[in-house]
C-alpha positions in Angstrom: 45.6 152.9 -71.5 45.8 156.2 -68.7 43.7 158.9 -68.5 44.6 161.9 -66.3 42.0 164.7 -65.7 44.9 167.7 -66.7 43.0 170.4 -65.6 39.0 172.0 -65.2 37.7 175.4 -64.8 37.7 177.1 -61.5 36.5 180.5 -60.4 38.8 183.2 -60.0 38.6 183.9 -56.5 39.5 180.2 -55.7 42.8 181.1 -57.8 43.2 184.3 -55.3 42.9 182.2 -52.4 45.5 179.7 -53.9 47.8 182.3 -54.4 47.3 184.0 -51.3 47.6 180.5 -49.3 44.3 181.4 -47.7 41.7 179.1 -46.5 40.8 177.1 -49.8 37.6 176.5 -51.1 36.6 173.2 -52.4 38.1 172.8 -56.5 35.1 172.2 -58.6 34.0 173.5 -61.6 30.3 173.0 -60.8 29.9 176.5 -59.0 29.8 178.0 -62.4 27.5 176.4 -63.6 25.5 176.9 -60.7 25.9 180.7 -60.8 25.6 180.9 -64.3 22.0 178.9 -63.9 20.8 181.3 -61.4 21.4 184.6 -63.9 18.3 184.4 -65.7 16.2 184.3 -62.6 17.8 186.3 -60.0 18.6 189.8 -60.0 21.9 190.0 -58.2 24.9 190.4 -59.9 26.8 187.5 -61.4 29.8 187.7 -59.4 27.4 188.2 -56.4 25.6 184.7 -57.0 29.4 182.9 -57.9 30.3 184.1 -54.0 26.9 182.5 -53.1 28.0 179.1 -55.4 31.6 179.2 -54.0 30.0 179.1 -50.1 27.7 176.3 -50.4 29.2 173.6 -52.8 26.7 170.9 -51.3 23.6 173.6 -52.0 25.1 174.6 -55.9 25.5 170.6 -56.2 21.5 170.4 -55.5 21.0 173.2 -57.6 22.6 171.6 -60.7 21.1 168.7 -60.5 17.8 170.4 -60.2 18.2 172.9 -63.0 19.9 170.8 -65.6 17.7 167.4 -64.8 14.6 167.7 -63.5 13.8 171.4 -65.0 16.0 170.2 -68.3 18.2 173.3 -69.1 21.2 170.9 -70.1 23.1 174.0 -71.3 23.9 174.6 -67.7 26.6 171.5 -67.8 28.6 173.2 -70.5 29.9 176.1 -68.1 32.4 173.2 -66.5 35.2 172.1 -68.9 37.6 169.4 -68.6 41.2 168.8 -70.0 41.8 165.6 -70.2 45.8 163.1 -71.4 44.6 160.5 -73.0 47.3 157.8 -73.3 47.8 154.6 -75.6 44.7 154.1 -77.2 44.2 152.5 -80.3 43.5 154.4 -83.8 40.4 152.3 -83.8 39.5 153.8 -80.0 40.3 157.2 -81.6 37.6 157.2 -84.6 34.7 156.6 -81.5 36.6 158.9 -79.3 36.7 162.2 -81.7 32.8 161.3 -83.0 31.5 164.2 -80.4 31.8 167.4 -83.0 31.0 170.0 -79.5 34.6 168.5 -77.8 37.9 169.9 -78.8 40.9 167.2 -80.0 44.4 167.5 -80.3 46.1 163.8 -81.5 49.8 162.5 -82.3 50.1 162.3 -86.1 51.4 159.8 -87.7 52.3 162.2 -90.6 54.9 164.0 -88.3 56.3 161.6 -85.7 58.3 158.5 -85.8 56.5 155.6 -85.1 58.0 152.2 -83.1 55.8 149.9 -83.1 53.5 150.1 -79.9 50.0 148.5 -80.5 46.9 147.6 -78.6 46.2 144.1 -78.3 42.2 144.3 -78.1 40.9 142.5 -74.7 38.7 140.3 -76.9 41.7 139.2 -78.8 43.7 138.3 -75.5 44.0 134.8 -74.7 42.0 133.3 -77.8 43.8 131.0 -80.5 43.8 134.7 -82.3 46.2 136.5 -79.9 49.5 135.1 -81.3 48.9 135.9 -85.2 47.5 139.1 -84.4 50.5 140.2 -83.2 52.6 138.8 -85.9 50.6 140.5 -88.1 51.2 143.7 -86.6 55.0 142.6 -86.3 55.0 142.3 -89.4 53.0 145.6 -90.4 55.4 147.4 -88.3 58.2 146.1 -90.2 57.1 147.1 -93.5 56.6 150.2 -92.4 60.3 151.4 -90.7 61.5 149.2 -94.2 59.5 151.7 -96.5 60.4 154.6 -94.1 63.6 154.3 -95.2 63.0 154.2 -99.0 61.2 156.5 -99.0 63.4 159.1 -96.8 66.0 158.0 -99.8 63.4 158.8 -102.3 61.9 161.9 -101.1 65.5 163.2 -100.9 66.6 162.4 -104.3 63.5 163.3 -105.5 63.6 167.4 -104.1 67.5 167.6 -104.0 68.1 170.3 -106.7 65.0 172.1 -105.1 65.4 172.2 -101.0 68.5 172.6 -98.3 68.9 169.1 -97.4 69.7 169.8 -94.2 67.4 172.5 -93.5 64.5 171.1 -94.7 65.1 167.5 -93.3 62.1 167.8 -91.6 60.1 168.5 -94.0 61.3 165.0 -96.2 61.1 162.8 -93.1 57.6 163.7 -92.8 56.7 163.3 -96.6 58.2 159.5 -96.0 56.3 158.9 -92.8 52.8 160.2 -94.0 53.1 157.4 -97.2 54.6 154.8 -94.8 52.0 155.0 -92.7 49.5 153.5 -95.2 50.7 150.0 -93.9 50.1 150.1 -89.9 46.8 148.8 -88.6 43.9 150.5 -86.6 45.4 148.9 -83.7 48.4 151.1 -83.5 48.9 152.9 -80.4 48.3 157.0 -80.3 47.9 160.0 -77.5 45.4 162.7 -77.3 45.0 166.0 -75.2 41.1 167.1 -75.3 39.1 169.8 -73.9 35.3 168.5 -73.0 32.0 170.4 -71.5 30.2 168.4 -68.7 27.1 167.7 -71.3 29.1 166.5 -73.6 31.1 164.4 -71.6 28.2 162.9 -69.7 26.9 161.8 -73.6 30.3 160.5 -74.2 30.7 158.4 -71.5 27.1 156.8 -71.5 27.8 155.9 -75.0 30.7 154.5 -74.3 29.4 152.1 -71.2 27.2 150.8 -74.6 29.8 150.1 -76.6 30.5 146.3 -78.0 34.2 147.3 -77.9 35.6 146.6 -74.5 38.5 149.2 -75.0 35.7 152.2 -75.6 33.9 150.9 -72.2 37.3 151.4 -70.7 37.9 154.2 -71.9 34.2 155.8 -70.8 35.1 154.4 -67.4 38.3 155.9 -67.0 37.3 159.6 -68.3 34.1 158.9 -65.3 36.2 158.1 -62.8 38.5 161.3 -63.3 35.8 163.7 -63.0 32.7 161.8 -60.3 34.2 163.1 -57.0 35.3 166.6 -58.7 31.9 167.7 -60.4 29.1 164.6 -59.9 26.2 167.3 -60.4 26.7 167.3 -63.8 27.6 163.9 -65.1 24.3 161.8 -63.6 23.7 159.7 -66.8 26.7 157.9 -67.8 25.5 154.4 -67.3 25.4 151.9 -70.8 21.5 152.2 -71.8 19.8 150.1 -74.2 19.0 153.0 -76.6 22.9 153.9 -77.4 23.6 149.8 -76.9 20.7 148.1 -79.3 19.5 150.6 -81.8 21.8 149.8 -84.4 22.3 146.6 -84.0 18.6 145.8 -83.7 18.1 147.4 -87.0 20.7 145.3 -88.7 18.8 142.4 -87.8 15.7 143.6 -88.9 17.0 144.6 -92.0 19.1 140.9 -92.3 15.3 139.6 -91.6 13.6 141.7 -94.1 16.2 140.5 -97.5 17.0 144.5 -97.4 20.5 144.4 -97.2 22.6 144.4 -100.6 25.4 141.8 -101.2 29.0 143.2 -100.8 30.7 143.8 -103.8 33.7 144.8 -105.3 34.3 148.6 -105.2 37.1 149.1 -107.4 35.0 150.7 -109.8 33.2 152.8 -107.6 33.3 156.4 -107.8 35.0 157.6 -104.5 33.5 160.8 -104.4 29.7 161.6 -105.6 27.4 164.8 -105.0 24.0 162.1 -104.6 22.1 165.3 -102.8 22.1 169.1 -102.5 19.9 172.4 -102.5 18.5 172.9 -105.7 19.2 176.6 -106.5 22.0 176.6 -104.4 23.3 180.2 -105.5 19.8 181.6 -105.3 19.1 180.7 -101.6 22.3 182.0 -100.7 22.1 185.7 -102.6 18.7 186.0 -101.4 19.9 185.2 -97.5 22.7 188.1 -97.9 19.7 190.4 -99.5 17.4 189.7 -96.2 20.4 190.9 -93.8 20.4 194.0 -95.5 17.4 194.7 -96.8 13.5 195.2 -94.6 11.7 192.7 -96.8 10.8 189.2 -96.3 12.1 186.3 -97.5 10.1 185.8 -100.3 10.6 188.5 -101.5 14.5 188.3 -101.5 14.1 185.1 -103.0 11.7 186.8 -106.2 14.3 190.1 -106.6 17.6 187.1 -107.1 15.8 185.2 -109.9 15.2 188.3 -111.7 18.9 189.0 -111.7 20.9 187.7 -114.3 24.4 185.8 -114.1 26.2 189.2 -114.3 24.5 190.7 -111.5 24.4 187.6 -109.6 28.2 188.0 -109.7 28.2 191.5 -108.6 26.3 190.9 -105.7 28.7 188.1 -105.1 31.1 190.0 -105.5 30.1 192.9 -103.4 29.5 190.3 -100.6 33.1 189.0 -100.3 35.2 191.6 -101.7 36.9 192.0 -98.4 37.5 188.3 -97.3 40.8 187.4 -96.4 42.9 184.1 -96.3 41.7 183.4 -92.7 38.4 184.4 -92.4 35.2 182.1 -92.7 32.4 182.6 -95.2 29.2 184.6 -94.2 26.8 182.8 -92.2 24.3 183.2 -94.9 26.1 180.5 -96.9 24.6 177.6 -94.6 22.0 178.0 -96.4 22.9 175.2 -99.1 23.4 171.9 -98.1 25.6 169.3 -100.4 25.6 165.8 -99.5 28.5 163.2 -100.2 29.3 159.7 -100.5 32.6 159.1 -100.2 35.0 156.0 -100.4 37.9 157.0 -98.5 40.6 155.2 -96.7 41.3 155.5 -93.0 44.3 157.4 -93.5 41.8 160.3 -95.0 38.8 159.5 -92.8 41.5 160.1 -89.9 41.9 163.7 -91.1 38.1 163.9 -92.5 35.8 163.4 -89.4 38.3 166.1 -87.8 35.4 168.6 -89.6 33.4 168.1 -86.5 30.3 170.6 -88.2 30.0 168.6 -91.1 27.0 165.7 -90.5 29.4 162.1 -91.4 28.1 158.5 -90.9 30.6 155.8 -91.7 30.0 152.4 -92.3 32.7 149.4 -91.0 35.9 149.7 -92.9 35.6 146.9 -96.1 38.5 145.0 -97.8 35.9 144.3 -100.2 36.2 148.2 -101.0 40.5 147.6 -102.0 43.2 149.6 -100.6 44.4 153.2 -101.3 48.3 152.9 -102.3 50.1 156.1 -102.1 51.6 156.6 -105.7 55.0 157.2 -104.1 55.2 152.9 -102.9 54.4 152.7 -106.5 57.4 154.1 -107.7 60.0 153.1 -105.3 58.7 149.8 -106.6 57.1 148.2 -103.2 53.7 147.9 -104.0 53.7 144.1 -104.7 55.5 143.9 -101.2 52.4 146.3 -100.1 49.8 144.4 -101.6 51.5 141.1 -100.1 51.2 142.3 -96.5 47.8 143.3 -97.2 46.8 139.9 -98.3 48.0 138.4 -95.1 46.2 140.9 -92.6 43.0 140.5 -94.9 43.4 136.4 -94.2 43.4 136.9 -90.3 40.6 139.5 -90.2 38.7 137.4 -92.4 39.2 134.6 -89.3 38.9 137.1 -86.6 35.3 138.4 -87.9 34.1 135.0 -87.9 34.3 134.4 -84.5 34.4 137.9 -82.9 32.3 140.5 -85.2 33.6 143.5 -85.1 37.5 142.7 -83.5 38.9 142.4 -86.9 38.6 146.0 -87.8 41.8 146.7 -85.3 44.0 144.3 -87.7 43.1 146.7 -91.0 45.5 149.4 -92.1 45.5 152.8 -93.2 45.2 151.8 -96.5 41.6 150.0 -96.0 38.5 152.1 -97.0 34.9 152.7 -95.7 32.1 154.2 -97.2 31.4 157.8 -95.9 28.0 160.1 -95.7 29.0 163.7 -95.5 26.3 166.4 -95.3 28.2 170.2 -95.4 26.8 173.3 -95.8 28.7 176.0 -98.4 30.2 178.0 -95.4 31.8 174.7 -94.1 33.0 173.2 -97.6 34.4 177.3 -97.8 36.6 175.7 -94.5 37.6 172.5 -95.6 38.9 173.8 -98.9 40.9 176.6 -97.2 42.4 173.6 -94.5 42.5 170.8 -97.4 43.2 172.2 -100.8 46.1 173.7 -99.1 49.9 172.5 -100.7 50.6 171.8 -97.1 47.7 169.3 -96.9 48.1 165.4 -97.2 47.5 164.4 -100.6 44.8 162.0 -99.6 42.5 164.8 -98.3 43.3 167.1 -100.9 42.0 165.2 -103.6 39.2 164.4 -102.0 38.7 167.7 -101.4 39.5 169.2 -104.7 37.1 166.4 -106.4 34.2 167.6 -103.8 34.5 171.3 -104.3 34.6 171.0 -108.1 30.7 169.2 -108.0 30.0 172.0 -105.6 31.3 174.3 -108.4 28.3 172.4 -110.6 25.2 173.2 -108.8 26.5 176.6 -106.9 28.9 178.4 -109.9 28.4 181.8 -108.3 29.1 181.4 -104.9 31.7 178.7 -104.8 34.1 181.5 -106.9 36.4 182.2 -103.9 36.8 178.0 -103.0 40.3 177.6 -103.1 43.0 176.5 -100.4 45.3 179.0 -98.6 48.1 179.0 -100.7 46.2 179.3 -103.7 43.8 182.2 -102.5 45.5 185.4 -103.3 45.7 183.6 -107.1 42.2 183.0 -106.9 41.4 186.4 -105.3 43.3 188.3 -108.2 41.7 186.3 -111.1 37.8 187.4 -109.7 38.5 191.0 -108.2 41.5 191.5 -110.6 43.8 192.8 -107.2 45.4 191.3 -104.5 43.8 191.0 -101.3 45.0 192.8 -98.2 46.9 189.9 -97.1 48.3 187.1 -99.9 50.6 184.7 -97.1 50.1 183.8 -93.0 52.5 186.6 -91.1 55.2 185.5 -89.7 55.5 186.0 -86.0 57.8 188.5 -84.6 
């Protein structure tokens, strides 16, 4: 694993005195926050108190820590930002590591680039009687997956050959056989990120981290504090492990082991992956009525009485009227947070990978479950693999069977892409409005896309009115047309120029 801090926010006039090989002032990004604290209760001019932060790091140090602590205005800490490389962690390390929805992530993709076979070999896992068949297991992960690479290259070509340019569109088929080959690698395959962090936020992170049973997410937290305590230490002050973030949840497994309350693992074959189990009742109501109070001097209530009176027709119209200049790009109206739907899902970890990416949305995930089965992309199916799949599967079940046994928790790193978890996802209208335009896109990965498709027709159920425009990019201007009967102003993404 290597960290690197890549880059923070500095004032300007530090980047004139770089450039103008002056005397330098010391490189933090904790005289912004400084400044910035002092706006609200002094009445010089910004750039005034940033000359007074830039002079006196050791007093703007003080000041932080005063402010943001002891007086509690936390939202100080988010004026420093941090860029941080974030090499050879696991895809198990990654699902902890993108868990902070206020912190920006950009991560390899196994969808789009070749993969050969590095790994993480878990520190628990090192030196026990495990460490040898874990990594024939991933050996032989890894080996099934450069085998169905290839077959499925083959496939995916013969498959689109009186369709595409061969060798223009290479590309393109190479990644449609990566993003189904993946299925087979394990958590424990090795990944890069680039990501963009606030102080607060990174100060949560890395306290969580020092209480984390996994020792590669207490490495990680140590490596991200290390990179930043001499630059900015005013505004990471917390970031030791706490019993809070260490024993809540296990504590209340315990309890709940005690207490007979937990339910026997079963089976979920039969389980419907995707189910609407809560939303807001008069979903479309709450949401007209929101867009009437913007516009209209009258309270609430009132709103609220004048939409029930409306029938569907008008509800429509006013629907209508609300979104009649809405492009391909732009979000739905605040006033759609309003309703609330609430999920359970039973996804695999190649869709959760892409799934907790919608950082707004409220998700809790349990462990992943072989007790849940495997998702199999229909194209192994038809190249004829899927007995070889399933076979592999068996054997890295075996071993994490063993491995949980005697170190709780370890065995998750051995499970593949293919292995699911149970999912709680709370969105609100505006947000599913996102994902659908992101994820029921023909560019998205099939995995997502049903999911998402499934999700947004229940949300079509309980909200018909204002769910009308839920449709992926592509698929928009169509959708567009068939409610407003024209084309919006723009039907495709411009090219660039």
């Amino acid at each position: 694993m290597k960290v690197l801090l890549a880059g923070y926010n500095i004032d300007t006039q530090v980047m004139k005195e770089l450039t103008g090989k002056r005397k330098l002032t010391t490189l933090t990004p904790e005289t912004i926050s400084a400044a910035y604290a002092r706006i609200s209760r002094s009445r010089k001019a910004v750039d005034a108190l940033r000359t007074e932060a830039r002079q006196e790091i050791s007093q703007s140090r003080k000041s932080n820590r005063r402010i943001i602590f002891e007086m509690g205005h936390h939202s100080v800490a988010e004026h420093a930002v941090f860029n941080f490389d974030v090499i050879g962690i696991s895809r198990r390390a990654v699902e902890e590591f993108e868990n902070y929805r206020l912190c920006s992530y950009t991560e390899k993709s196994q969808r789009y680039v070749t993969l050969h076979g590095d790994y993480v070999v878990p520190e628990e896992i090192k030196d026990t009687p495990f460490d040898s068949a874990f990594q024939d297991i991933i050996y032989l992960q890894n080996r099934r997956y450069e085998e169905l690479f290839l077959e499925l290259m083959q496939y995916t070509i013969e498959k689109y050959a009186d369709r595409i340019d061969i060798k223009k569109d290479a590309r393109l088929l190479e990644n449609l056989a990566k993003e189904d080959a993946r299925y087979i690698l394990s958590q424990a395959t090795q990944t890069q990120i680039g990501t963009t962090i606030n102080a607060r936020n990174l100060e949560l992170m890395i306290r969580r981290f020092a209480s984390h049973r996994l020792d590669e997410i207490r490495a990680l937290g140590g490596h991200l504090y290390r990179a930043v305590e001499k630059i900015a230490p005013s505004v990471i002050l917390f970031h030791r492990a706490n019993d809070y973030d260490r024993r809540t949840y296990l504590e209340l497994a315990k309890y709940l082991r005690g207490t007979g309350e937990t339910e026997k693992r079963r089976n979920g074959d039969n389980e419907t992956n995707v189910e609407l189990v809560d939303y807001t009742a008069n979903a479309d109501e709450r949401i007209l009525a929101a867009i009437l109070y913007r516009v209209k001097r009258a309270p609430y209530d009132r709103c609220l009485k004048a939409v029930k009176k409306m029938d569907l027709r008008s509800r429509l119209d006013l629907f209508r009227k609300a979104c009649q200049y809405m492009e391909l790009y732009d979000v739905a109206l605040r006033e759609f947070e309003y309703a609330d739907l609430t999920f359970s899902l039973i996804v695999s970890a190649a869709c959760f990978g892409q799934l907790k990416r919608h950082r707004l949305a409220t998700i809790i995930s349990q462990e992943y479950d072989p007790e849940l089965g495997i998702t199999i992309p229909e194209s192994i199916r038809t190249i004829g693999k899927a007995r070889l799949f399933q076979a592999t599967i068996r054997k890295t079940e075996e071993l994490y069977a063993r491995i949980e046994k005697k170190l709780p928790g370890i065995g998750s790193y051995i499970l593949t892409n293919a292995h699911r978890k149970r999912v709680l996802m709370k969105v609100n209208l505006r947000e599913l409005y996102h994902i659908s335009r992101l994820r029921e896109d023909h560019t998205a990965q099939w995995d997502i896309r049903f999911l998402t498709k499934k999700m947004c027709r229940l949300a079509r159920e309980v909200a018909p009115v204002t769910t009308q425009l839920l449709a992926g990019k592509t698929d928009y201007p169509d959708v567009y047309r068939g409610f407003y009967g024209r084309d919006p102003k723009i039907t495709k993404v411009p090219e660039i120029k």
